[in-house]
Residue, then its C-alpha position, 0 to 999 in steps of 0.5 A: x212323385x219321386x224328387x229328382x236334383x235334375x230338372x225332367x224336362x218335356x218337349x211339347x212340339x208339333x205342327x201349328x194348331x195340334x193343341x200343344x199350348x192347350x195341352x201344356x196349361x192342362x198339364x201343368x195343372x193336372x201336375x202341380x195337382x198331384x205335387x210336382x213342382x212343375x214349370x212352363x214355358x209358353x212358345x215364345x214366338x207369339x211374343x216375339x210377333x206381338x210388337x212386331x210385323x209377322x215377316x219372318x227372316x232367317x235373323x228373327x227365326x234365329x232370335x225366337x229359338x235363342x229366347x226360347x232357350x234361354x227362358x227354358x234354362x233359366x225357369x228350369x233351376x225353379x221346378x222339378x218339371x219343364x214343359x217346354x211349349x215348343x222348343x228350338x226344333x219348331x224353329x229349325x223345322x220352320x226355316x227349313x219350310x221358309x228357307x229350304x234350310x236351317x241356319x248353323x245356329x237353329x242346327x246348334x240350338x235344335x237339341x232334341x235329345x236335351x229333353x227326357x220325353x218329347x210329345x209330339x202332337x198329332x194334328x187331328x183337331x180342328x184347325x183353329x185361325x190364327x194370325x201367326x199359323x199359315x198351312x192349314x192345309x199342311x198339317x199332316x206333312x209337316x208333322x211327318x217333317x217332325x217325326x223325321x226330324x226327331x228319328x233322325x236324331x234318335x228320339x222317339x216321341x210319344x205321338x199324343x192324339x185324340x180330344x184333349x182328354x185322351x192326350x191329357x191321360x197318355x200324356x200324364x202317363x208318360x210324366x209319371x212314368x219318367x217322374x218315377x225313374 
């Protein structure tokens, strides 16, 4: 793979249960594999919620895409790749289904053009329970609500669906590709 003195990074984003995490650790290992000094960082949220209730408010909302982040900007000096687990547009996606809107600040942090390649999972797997994942029923609307959102600021993702195989390959594709440039 061609070195770049720029961190590539790959925004991973979907609606809740679309095997973003499942697809973030296999390509992170199918990269480090073939070379590539690949990095991830994991969707903060479940942290955030792991020592706390899950009664999200506008201020935790704004708090989880903040730490995001800042985690995404400090492992990005220590890779070749990022594969972001999420990003801040989950979090402005997710105020606007909880609250209608999105604060100034998820506005300000949402930054889908920062990212080289943006895959957008398609949610075409079975559903799998979870204590933080609440519209099971909802899943092909909101990602609908993510493909707007990304249009509309100008982003074309690559749409990954099918079994994990069939996203792990297209999805490898488009790395190499951008890696190549």
């Amino acid at each position: 793979m061609a070195k770049h003195s720029a961190t590539q990074r790959v925004a991973i984003v979907g609606p809740e249960s679309s095997g973003k995490s499942t697809l973030a650790a296999a390509l992170q290992l199918a990269l480090a594999d073939r070379g590539v000094a690949v990095a991830r960082v994991d969707e903060y949220a479940r942290e955030y919620y792991a020592s706390r209730p899950y009664r999200p408010t506008m201020a935790d909302i704004e708090a989880i895409a903040q730490e995001q982040r800042r985690r995404e900007d400090a492992m990005a000096a220590s890779c070749e790749l990022l594969l972001c687990d999420s990003t801040a547009l989950t979090n402005r996606i997710w105020a606007e289904v909880a609250f209608g809107t999105a604060s100034a600040v998820l506005l300000a942090l949402s930054r889908p053009r920062d990212y080289a390649l943006t895959l957008l999972a398609k949610p075409d797997i079975a559903w799998q329970p979870d204590p933080l994942r609440s519209h099971p029923a909802q899943r092909d609307w909101l990602f609908d609500l993510y493909k707007a959102a990304l249009e509309r600021d100008g982003v074309a993702p690559l749409i990954v669906a099918g079994d994990r195989p069939v996203r792990l390959t297209s999805a490898l594709a488009a790395i190499e590709a951008l890696l190549k440039k």
